[in-house]
C-alpha positions as CSV (number, residue, x, y, z in Angstrom):
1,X,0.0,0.0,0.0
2,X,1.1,3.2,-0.7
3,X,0.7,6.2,1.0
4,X,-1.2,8.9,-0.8
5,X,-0.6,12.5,-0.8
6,X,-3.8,13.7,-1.1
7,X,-4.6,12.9,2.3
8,X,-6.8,15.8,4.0
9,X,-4.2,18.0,5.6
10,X,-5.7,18.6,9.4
11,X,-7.3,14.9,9.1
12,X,-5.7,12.7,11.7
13,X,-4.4,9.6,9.3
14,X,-4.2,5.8,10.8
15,X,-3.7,3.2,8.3
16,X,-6.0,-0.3,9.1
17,X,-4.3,-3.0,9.6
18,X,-2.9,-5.9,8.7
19,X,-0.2,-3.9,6.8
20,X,0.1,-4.7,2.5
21,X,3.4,-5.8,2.2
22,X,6.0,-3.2,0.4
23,X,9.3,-2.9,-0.7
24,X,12.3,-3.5,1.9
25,X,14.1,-0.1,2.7
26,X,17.5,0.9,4.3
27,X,16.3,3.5,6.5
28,X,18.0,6.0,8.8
29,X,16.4,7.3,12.1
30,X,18.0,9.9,14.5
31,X,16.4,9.2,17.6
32,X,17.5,11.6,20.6
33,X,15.6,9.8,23.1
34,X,14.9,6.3,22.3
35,X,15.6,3.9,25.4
36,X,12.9,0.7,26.1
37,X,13.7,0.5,29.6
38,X,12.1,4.3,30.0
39,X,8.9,5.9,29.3
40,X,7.8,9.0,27.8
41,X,9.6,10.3,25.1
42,X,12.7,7.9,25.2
43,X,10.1,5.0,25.4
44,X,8.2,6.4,22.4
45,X,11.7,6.7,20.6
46,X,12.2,3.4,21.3
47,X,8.8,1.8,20.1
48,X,8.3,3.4,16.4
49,X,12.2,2.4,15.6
50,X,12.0,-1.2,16.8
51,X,8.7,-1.3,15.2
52,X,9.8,-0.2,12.0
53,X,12.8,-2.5,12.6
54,X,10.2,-5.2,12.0
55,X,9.5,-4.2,8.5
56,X,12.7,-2.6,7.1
57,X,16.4,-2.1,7.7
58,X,17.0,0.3,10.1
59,X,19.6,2.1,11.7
60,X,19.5,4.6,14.8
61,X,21.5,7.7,15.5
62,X,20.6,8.2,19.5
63,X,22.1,9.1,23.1
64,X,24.7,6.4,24.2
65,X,22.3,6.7,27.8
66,X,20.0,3.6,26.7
67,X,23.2,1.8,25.0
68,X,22.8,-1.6,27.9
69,X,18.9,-1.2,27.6
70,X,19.0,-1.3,23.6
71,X,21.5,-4.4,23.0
72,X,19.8,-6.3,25.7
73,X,16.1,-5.6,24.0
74,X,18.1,-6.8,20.6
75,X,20.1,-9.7,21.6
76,X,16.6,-11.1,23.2
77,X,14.2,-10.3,20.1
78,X,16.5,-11.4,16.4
79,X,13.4,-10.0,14.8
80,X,14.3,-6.5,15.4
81,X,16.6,-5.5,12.2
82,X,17.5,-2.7,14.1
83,X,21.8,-1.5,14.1
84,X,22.1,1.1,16.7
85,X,24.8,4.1,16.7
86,X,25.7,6.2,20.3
87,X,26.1,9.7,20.7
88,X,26.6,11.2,23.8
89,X,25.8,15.1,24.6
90,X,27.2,17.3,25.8
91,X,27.0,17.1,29.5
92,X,25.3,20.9,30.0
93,X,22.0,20.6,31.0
94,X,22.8,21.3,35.1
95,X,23.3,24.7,33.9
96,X,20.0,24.7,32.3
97,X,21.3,24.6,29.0
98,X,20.1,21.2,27.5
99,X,18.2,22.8,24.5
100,X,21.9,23.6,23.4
101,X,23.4,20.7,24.0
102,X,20.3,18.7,21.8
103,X,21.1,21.6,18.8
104,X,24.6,20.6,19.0
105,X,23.6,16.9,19.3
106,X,21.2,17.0,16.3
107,X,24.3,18.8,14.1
108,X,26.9,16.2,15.7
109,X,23.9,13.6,14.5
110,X,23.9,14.5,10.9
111,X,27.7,14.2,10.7
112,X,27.5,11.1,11.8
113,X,24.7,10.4,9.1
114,X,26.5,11.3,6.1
115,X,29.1,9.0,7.4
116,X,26.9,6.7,7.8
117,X,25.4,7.1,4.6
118,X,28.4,6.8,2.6
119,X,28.8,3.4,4.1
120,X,25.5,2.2,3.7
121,X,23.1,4.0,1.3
122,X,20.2,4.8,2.7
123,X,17.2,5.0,0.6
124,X,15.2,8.0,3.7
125,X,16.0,9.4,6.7
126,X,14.1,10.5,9.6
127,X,14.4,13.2,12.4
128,X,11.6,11.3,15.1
129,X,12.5,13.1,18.2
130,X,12.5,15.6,20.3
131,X,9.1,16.0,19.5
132,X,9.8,20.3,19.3
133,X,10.0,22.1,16.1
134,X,12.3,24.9,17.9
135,X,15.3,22.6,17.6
136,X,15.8,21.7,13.5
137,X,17.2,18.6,12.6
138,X,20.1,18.7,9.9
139,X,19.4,15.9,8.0
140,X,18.7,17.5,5.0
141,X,22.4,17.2,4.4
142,X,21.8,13.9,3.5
143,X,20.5,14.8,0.2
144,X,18.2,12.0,0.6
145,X,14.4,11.8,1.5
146,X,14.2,13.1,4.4
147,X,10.9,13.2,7.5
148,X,10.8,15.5,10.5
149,X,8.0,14.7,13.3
150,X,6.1,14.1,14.5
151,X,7.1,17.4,16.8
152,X,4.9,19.8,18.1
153,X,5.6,22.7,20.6
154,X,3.7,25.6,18.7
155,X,0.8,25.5,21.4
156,X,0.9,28.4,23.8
157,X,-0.6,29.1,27.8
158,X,-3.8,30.8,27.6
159,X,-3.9,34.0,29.1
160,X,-4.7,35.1,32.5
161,X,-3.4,32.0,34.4
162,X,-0.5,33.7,36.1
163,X,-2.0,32.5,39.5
164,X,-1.8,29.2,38.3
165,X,1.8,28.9,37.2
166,X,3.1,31.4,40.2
167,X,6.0,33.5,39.8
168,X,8.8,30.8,38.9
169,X,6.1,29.4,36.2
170,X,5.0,32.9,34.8
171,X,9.0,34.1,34.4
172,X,9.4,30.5,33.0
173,X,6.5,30.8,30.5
174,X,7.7,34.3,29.5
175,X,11.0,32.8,28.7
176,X,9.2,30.4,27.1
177,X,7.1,32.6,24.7
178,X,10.3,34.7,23.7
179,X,12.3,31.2,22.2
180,X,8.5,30.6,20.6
181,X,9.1,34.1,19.0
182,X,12.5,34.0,18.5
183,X,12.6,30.6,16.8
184,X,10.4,32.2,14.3
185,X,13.0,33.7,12.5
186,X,15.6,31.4,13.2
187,X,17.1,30.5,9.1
188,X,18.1,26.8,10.1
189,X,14.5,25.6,11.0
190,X,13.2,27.3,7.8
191,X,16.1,25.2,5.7
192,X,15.0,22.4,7.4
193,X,11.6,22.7,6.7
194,X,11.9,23.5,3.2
195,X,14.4,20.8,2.8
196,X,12.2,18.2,4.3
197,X,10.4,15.4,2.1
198,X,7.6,15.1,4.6
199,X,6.4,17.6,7.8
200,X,4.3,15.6,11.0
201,X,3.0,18.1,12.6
202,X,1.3,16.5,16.2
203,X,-1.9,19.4,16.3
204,X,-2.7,22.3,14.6
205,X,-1.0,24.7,16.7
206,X,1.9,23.4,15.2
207,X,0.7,23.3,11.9
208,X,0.2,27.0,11.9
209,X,4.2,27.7,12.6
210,X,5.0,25.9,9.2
211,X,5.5,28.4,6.3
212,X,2.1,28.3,3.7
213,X,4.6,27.8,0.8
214,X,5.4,24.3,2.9
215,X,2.0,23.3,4.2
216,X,1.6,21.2,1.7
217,X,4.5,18.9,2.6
218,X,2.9,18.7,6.3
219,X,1.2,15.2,7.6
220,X,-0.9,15.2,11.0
221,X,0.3,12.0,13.2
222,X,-0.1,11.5,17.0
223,X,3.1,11.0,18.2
224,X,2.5,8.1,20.7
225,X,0.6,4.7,20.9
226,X,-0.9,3.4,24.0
227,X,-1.5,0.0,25.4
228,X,-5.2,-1.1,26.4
229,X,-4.9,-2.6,29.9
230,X,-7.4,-4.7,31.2
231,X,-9.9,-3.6,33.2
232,X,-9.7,-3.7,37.1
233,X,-13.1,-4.3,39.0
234,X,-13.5,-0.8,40.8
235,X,-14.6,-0.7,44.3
236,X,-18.4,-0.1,45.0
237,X,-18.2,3.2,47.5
238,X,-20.0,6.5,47.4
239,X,-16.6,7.7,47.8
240,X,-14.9,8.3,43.9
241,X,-11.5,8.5,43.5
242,X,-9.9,11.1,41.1
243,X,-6.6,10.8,39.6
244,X,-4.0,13.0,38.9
245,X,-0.7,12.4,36.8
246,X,2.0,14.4,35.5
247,X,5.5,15.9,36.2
248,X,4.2,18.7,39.0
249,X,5.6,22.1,37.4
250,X,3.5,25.2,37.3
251,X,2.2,24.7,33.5
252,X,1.1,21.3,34.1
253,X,-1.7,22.8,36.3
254,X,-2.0,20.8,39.7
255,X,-3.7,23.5,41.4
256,X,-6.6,24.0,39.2
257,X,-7.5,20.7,40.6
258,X,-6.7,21.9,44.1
259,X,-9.1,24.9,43.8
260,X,-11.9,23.0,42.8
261,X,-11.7,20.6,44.8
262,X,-12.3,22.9,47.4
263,X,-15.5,23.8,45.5
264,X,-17.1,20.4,45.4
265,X,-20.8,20.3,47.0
266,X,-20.8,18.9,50.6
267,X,-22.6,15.9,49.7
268,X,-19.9,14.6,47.0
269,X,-17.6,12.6,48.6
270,X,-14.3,12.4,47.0
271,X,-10.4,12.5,47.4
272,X,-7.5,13.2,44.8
273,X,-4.5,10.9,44.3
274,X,-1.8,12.3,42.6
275,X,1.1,11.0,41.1
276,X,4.0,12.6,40.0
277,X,7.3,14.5,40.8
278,X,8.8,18.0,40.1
279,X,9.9,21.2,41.6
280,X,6.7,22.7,42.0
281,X,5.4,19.7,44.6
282,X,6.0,21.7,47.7
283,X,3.8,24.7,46.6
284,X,0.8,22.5,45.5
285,X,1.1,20.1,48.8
286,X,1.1,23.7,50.5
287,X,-1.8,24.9,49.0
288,X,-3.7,21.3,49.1
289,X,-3.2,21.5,52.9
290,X,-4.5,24.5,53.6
291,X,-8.1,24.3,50.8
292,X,-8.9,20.9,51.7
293,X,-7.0,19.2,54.0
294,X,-6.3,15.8,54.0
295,X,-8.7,15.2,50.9
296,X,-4.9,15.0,48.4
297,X,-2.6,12.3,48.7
298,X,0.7,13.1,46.9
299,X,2.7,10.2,45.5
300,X,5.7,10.2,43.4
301,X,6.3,9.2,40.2
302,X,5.3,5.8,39.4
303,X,8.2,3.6,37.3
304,X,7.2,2.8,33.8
305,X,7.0,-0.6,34.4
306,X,3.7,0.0,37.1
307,X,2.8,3.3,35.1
308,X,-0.8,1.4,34.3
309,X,-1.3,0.3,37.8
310,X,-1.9,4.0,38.4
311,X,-5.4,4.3,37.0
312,X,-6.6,1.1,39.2
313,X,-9.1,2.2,41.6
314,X,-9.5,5.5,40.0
315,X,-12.7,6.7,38.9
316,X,-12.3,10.2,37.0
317,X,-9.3,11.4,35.7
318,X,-8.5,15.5,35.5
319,X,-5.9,16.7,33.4
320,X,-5.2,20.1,33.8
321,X,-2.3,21.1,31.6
322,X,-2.0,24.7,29.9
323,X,0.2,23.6,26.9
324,X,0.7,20.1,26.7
325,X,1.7,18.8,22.6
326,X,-0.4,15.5,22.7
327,X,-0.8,14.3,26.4
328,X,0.1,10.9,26.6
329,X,-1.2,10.2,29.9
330,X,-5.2,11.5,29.4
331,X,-5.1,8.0,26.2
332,X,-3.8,6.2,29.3
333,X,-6.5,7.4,31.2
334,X,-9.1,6.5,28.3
335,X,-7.7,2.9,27.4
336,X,-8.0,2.6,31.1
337,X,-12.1,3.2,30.3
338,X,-11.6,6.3,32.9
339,X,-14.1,9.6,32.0
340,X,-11.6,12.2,31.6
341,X,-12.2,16.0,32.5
342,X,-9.5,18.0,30.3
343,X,-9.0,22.1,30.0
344,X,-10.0,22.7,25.7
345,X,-6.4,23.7,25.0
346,X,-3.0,22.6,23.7
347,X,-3.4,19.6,21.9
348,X,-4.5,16.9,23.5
349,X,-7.8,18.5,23.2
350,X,-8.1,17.7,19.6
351,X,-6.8,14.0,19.9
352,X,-9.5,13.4,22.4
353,X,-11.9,15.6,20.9
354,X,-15.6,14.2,21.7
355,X,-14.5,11.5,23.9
356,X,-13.5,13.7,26.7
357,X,-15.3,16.4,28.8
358,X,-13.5,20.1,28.3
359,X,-13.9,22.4,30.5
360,X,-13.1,26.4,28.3
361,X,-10.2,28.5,29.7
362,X,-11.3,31.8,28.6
363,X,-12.2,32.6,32.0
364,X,-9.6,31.4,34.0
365,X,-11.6,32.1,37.4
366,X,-14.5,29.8,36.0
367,X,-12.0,26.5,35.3
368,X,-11.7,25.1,39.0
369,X,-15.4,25.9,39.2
370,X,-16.2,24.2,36.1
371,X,-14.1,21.2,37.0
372,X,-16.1,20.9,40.3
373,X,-19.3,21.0,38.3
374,X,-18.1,18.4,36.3
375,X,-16.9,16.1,38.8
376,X,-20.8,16.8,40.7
377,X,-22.2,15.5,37.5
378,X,-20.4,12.4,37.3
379,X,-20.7,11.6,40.8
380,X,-24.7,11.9,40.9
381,X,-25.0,9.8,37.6
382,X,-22.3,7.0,37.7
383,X,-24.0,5.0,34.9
384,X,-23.1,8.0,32.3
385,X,-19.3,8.1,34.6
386,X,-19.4,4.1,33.1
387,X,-20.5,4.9,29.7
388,X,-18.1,7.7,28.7
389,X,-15.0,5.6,30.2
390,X,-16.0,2.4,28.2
391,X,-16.6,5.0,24.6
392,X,-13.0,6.6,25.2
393,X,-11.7,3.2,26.1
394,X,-12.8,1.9,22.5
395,X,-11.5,4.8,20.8
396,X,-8.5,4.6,22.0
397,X,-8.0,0.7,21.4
398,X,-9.4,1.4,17.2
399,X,-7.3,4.5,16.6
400,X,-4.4,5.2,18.9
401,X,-2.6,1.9,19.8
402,X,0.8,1.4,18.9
403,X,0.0,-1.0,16.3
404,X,-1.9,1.8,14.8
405,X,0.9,4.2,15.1
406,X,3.9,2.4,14.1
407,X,1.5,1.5,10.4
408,X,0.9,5.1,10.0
409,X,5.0,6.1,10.3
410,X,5.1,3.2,7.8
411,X,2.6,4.0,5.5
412,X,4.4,7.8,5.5
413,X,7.6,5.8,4.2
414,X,6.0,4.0,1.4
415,X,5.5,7.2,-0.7
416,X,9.4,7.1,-0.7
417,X,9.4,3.2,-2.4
418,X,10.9,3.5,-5.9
């Protein structure tokens, strides 16, 4: 099957499977993160390249940090045509200079490539992660096809949450919003752009940063797959359980959910669980002590391995993130049949769009007490709390499982097949 370039631009694409069989390629990937003993990005890095690796001949450009975890994943599963080449970084980030260490990586990368290349011939390359279109690949020196994305990052914090983030968040979202501005004009991620065979965007916000001269090039793709876990048998209680995950820094949102839980009507009886890690935990535990005391319990972050045991027991999930690309965790939540209350923004709105309940942030004031209402509602009708759960649950498990997502980076190569 071949991929077809018509394909609506904005439309997310998933190819069906079982997969038509195509012509074998030698394919290079530069994968920044890609480790399969980690999760989140590295673990996503990981997952598209061995799955690829099933289908074609493939080499990886990527940190030397998952070097033990990658040979060990090879040497147990011969089916994995997969030939793996280490980088390490620069060793900068403690002075809060990582984003310079992965430019330099990605240059250092492409070096490597056309070394690489020389050697081996490949017939298309592909720049897979970091998932941010502020950092270009070089690739394009390849002189070969070449695939950015999927990458994201063009989403922005609405306005008038400054309580929210607090003053470290609000001087870290400025800073944020001038490199947004600044990496408009920045000459290497236009070459790369225009260079590029092929442009996955993650959501529109993205989309929008790509030149109109080159939005023809651009593909929409989700950039993770999910897992569908089976279900646990929920305790029967009039108390409801709602669940919390992320890294806990200021855009992520944690307090949102703090506020309104203070706002819940006397008769619903429920408690938060959160779990998760990050500088800003001492500020939210402050502020969940003093609103509603003793009705948040803080855990830390869960390892990847027991990531799906998080959702057992759970009964809503609130995701409360200002600018998140895709939100991994709220298709967790889903596959996990959980209803899941989301703020409309960023975009993990649109990849749960009508399977999730959004509450608008053009009032910021209004969001905690529209997640309160929200949570009221569910409580007082559990049968429609069942029935949204079980509808995200099959969405997720017929459009955004990593069978689904590894076809659809596939189906992208086959327009290269000559």
């Amino acid at each position: 099957m071949t991929f077809s370039s018509s394909v609506p631009s904005g439309k997310w694409y998933f190819l069906e499977t079982p997969r038509a069989r195509v012509a074998e390629m030698r394919i290079l990937i530069t994968a920044y993160a890609c480790d399969p003993a980690m999760g989140s990005e590295s673990g996503t890095g990981w997952r598209i390249t061995s799955g690829v690796a099933r289908h074609h001949e493939v080499h990886v450009i990527t940190r030397s940090h998952g070097r033990r975890a990658i040979e060990a994943a090879l040497k147990e599963d011969p089916t994995i045509r997969l030939r793996a080449h280490y980088l390490r970084p620069f060793e900068i980030s403690k002075l809060k200079l990582g984003w310079i260490a992965y430019y330099l990586w990605q240059l250092r990368a492409a070096l490597l490539a056309r070394r690489l290349n020389r050697k081996f011939r490949f017939d298309l390359c592909h720049a897979l992660n970091y998932a941010s279109w502020r950092v270009p690949p070089f690739l394009w020196l390849l002189r070969i096809p070449f695939i950015w994305g999927p990458f994201g990052g063009g989403q922005n914090t609405p306005s008038g949450f400054s309580a929210t983030l607090g003053v470290t968040g609000c001087i870290e979202d400025g800073a944020r919003g001038l490199s947004q501005w600044a990496s408009r004009f920045d000459p290497l991620i236009r070459l790369a752009m225009n260079r590029a065979s092929r442009l996955i965007c993650i959501n529109s916000d993205t989309q929008r940063l790509v030149p109109p001269r080159m939005r023809s090039k651009v593909l929409r793709m989700f950039d993770v797959g999910v897992e569908i876990p089976q279900l646990s048998t929920r305790p029967d209680s009039d108390e409801i359980t709602i669940l919390w995950v992320g890294r806990i820094i200021p855009w992520k949102g944690l307090p949102l959910l703090i506020e309104a839980m203070a706002l819940l009507p006397q008769h619903v009886r429920a408690r938060a669980v959160v779990f998760g890690a990050g500088y800003d935990r001492g500020r939210c535990e402050r502020l969940a002590k003093r609103v509603v005391p003793g009705k948040i319990i803080f855990h830390g972050e869960m390892p990847p391995e027991r990531r799906l045991t998080m959702f057992e027991g759970a009964d809503i999930f609130v995701f409360t993130s200002l600018h998140e690309t895709s939100g991994t965790v709220v298709l967790e939540a889903m596959a996990a049949g959980l209803p899941v209350i989301m703020l409309d923004c960023g975009g993990n709105s649109e990849i749960a769009d009508g399977r999730a309940i959004k509450v608008q942030v053009s009032d910021p004031k209004r969001v905690p007490r529209d997640i309160a209402s929200e949570i009221s509602k569910l409580y007082g009708n559990r049968q429609r709390m069942i029935e949204i759960g079980a509808d995200a649950r099959l969405f997720v498990s017929e459009n955004h499982v990593w069978i689904k997502r590894i076809a659809s980076v596939l189906s992208t190569y086959d327009e290269f097949v000559v």
